[in-house]
C-alpha positions in Angstrom: 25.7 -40.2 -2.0 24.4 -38.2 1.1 24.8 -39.6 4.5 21.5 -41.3 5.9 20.7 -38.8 9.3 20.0 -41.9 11.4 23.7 -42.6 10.6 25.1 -39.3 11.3 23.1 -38.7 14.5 24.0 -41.0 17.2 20.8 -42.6 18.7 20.6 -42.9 22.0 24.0 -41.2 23.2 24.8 -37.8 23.6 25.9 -35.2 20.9 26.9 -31.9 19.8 25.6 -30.8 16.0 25.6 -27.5 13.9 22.0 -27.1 12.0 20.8 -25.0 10.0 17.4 -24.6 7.9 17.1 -22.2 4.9 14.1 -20.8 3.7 12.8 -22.1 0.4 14.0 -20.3 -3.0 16.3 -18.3 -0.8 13.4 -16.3 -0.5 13.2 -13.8 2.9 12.8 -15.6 6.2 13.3 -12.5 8.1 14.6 -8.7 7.3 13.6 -6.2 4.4 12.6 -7.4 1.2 13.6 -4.7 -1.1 12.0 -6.6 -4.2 8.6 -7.2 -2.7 8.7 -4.1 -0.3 7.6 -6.0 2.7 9.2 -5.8 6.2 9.5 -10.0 7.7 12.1 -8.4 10.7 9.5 -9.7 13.3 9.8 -13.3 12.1 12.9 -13.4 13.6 11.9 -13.3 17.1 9.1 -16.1 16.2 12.0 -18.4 15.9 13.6 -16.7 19.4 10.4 -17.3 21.1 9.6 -21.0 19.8 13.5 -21.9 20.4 12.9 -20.8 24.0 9.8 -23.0 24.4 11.3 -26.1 22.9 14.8 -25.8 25.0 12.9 -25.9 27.6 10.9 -29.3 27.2 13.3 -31.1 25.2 16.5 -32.8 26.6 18.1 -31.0 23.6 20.5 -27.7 24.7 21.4 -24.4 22.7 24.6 -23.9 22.7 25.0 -21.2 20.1 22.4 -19.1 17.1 22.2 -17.0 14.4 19.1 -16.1 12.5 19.8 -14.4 9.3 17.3 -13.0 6.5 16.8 -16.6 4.8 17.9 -18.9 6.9 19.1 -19.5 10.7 22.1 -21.3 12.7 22.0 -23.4 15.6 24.6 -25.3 17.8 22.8 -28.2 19.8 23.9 -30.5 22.2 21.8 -33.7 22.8 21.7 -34.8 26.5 20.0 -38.3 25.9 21.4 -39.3 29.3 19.3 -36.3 30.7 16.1 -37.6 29.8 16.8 -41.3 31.1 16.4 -38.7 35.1 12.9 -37.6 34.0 10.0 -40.0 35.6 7.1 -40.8 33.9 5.1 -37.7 34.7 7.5 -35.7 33.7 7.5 -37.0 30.2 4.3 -36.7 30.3 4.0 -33.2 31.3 7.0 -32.4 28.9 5.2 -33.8 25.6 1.8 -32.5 26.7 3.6 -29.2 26.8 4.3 -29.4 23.5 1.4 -30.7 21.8 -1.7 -30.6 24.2 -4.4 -33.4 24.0 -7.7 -32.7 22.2 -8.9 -34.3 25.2 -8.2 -31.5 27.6 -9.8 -28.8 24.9 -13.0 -27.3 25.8 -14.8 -25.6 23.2 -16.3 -23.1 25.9 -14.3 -21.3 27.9 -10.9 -23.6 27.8 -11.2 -24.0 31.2 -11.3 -27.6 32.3 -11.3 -28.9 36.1 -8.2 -29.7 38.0 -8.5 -33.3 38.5 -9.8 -34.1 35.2 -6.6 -32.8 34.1 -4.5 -34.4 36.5 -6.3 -38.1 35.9 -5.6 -37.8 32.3 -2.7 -37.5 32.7 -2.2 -40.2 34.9 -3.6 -42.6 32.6 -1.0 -41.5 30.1 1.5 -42.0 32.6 0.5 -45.6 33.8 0.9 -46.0 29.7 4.7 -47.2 29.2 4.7 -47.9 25.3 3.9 -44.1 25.0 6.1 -43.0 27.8 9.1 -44.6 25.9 8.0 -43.3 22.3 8.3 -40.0 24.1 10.8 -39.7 25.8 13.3 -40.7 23.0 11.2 -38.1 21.1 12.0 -35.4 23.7 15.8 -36.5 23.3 15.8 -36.7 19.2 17.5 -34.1 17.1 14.9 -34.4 14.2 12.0 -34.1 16.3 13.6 -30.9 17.9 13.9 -29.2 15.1 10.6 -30.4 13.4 8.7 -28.9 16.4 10.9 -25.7 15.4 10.6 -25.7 11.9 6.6 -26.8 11.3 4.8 -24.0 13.5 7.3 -21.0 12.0 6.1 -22.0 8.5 2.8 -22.6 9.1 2.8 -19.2 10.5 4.3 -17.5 7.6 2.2 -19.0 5.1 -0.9 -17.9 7.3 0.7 -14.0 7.1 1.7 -14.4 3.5 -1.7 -15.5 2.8 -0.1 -18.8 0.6 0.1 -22.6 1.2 3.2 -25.3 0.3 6.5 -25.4 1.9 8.6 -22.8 3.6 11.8 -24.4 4.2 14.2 -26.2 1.9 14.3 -30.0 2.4 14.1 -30.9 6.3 17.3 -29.2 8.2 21.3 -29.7 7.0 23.5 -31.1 9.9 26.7 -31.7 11.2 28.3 -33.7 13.7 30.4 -32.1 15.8 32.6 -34.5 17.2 34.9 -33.1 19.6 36.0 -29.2 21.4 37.4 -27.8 19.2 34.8 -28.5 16.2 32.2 -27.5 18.8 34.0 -24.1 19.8 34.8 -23.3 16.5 31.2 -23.6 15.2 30.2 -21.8 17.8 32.6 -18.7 16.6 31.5 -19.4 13.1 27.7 -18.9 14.1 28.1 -16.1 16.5 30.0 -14.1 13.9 27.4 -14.7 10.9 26.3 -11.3 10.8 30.0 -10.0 10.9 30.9 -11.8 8.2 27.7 -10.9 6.1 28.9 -7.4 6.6 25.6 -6.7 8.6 27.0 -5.9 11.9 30.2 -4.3 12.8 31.1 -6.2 16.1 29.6 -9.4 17.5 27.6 -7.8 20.6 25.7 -5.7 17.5 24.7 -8.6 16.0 20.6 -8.9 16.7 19.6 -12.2 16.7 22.6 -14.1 17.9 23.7 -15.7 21.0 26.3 -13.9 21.7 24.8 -10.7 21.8 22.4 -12.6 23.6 25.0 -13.7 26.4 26.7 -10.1 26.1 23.1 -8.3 27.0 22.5 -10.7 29.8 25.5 -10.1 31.7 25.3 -6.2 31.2 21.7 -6.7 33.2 23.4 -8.8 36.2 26.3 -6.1 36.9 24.3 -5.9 40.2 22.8 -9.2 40.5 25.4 -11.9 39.2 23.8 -14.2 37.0 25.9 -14.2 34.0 24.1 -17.3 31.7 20.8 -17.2 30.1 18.4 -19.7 31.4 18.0 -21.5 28.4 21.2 -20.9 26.7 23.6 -23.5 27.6 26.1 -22.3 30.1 29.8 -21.7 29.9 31.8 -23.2 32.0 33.4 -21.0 35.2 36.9 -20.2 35.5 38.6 -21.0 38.9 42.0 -19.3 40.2 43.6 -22.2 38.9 42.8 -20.2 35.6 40.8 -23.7 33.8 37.3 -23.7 33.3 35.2 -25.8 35.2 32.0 -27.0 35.2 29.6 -25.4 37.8 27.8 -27.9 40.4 24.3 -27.0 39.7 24.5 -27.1 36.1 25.5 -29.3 33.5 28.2 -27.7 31.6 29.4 -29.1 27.9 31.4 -25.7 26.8 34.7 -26.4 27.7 35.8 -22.9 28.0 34.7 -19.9 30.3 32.0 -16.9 28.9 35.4 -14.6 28.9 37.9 -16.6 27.0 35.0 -17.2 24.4 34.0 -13.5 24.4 37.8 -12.6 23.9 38.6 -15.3 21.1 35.2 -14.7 19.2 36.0 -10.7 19.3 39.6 -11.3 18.3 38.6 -13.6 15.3 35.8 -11.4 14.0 38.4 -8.4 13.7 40.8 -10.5 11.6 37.4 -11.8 9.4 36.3 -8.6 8.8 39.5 -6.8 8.0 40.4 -9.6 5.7 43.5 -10.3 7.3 45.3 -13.6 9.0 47.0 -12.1 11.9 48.4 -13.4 14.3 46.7 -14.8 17.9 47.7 -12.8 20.7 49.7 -14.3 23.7 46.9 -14.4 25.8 44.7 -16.8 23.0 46.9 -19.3 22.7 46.2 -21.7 25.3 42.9 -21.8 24.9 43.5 -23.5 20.9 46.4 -25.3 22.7 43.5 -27.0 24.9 41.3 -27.8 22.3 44.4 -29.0 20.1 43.8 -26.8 17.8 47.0 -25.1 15.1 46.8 -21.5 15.4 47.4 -21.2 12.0 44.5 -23.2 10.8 41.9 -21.0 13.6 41.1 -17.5 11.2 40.8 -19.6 8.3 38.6 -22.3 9.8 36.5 -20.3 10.5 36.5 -17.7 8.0 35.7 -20.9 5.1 34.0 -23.0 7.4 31.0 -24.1 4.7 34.1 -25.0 2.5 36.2 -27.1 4.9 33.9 -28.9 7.0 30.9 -30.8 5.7 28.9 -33.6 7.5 31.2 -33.7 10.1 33.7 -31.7 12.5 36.3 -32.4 14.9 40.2 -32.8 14.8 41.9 -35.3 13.1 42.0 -38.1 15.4 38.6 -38.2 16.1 37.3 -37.8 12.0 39.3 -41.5 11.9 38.0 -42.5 14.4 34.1 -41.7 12.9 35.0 -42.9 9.7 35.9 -46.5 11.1 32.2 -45.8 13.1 30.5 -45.7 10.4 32.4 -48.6 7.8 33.5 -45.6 5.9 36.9 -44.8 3.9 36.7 -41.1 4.2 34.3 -38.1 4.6 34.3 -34.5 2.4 36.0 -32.0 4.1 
């Protein structure tokens, strides 16, 4: 019997989870369909664009993507405690953002005057019962990816010229309960399109975060500003040689851009030469920090859809989610 989401996702806390959404029958999200002849590549960046807008308002954070021809990765983290700093107005503005009132549409020229605008919004404001309602909306998982999922498909269908649904069910989740299922989902994601055999190397992977991260630090060679604005950041790397979390950011990767770069290359070679391998010298305390075996990493997260299902983490911390949620044991 499938795990209820409201059980899986914790309410009100914060959370790291792997989603993904595939389009229905299978059928081409993005990419060449050879069958029907039709080119969907642009869809791709629909999703890039509409991910960008929605990290931006919601107190949700990317972490990691990968949008394939049918369906598309993401690693999330929930900052609930994130939204609990935002002051009325600024739920306010957020939600607005997102789905503007009718009341502030002119039919003319969809110019409206400053203050009417301004004491509109103050009246939703001074409104706490809505204020609430939205800000755990902002902070909600499903309501993240609804606001992803419903203006993509309506889209589509408008360019396909078709009505019903384009997505399979609602989204498929995981909780990821700890580093190490976090870091390795992350790898897993990233290298996708390596995997697929669609892309040699993981900085030629289109449409992934990590040639995302890779093109975004080639562009601040003269201006240092290695993380995306909207990407979550990794976390710096001191002389002391541990990652740290910077001061004006709120870090959740617990290791630096480099050491990910470097175990994410590493692992994609073994994946896509079919072999085990072993981990170099210079790998191995990074799995020894997130308690990892080194000879579980390569096949982790070569068969990660067959190991892991609802949820991820090491073993300690799947016991102690069982006994969270009054269960005896979970798949995986």
């Amino acid at each position: 019997m499938p795990t209820p989401r409201k059980e899986q996702v914790s309410k009100h806390s914060n959370g790291h989870y792997h989603c993904v959404s595939r389009a229905v029958r299978r059928a081409f999200l993005c990419g060449f369909d050879k069958q029907s002849g039709c080119n969907y590549e642009h869809r791709r960046q629909w999703i890039l664009d509409r991910l960008e807008i929605l990290a931006g308002q919601f107190s949700v954070e990317v972490c990691a993507y990968a949008i394939m021809s049918n369906h598309y990765h993401l690693v999330l983290h929930v900052d609930y405690e994130q939204s609990l700093t935002w002051d009325a107005d600024e739920v306010v503005k957020r939600w607005c953002t997102l789905f503007p009132p009718q009341a502030l549409k002119d039919s003319d020229d969809n110019q409206i005057d400053v203050e009417v605008v301004n004491a509109y919004f103050s009246r939703l404001a001074a409104d706490e019962e809505k204020v609430t309602l939205w800000r755990e909306r902002l902070a909600d998982l499903s309501w993240f990816m609804r606001c992803l999922n419903e203006p993509v498909a309506r889209q589509a269908n408008k360019e396909d010229k078709c009505t019903g649904r384009f997505w399979e069910g609602r989204f498929k989740s995981q909780a990821l309960l700890d580093d190490a299922a976090l870091v390795s989902c992350m790898a897993y994601v990233d290298l996708n399109p390596v995997r697929a055999a669609i892309a040699q190397t993981p900085e030629d992977s289109e449409f992934t975060s990590f040639a995302a991260r890779v093109e975004i630090q080639k562009k601040s060679v003269s201006k240092p500003e290695p993380q995306s604005q909207w990407l979550l950041p990794f976390a710096e790397t001191k002389k002391t040689g541990k990652p740290q979390a910077t001061q004006n950011a709120h870090v959740c990767l617990p290791i630096s851009q480099d050491e990910y770069f470097e175990l994410v290359d590493w692992t994609g070679r073994c994946i896509r030469d079919g072999k085990r391998g072993a981990i170099p010298a210079h790998i191995q305390p990074i799995l020894q920090r997130l308690e990892i075996k080194q000879d579980n990493w390569v096949d982790g997260i070569q068969h990660y859809g067959n190991h892991f299902y609802k949820v991820v983490g090491i073993m300690r911390h799947l016991l102690e989610e069982t006994e969270r949620q009054g269960r005896k044991w979970f798949k995986g």
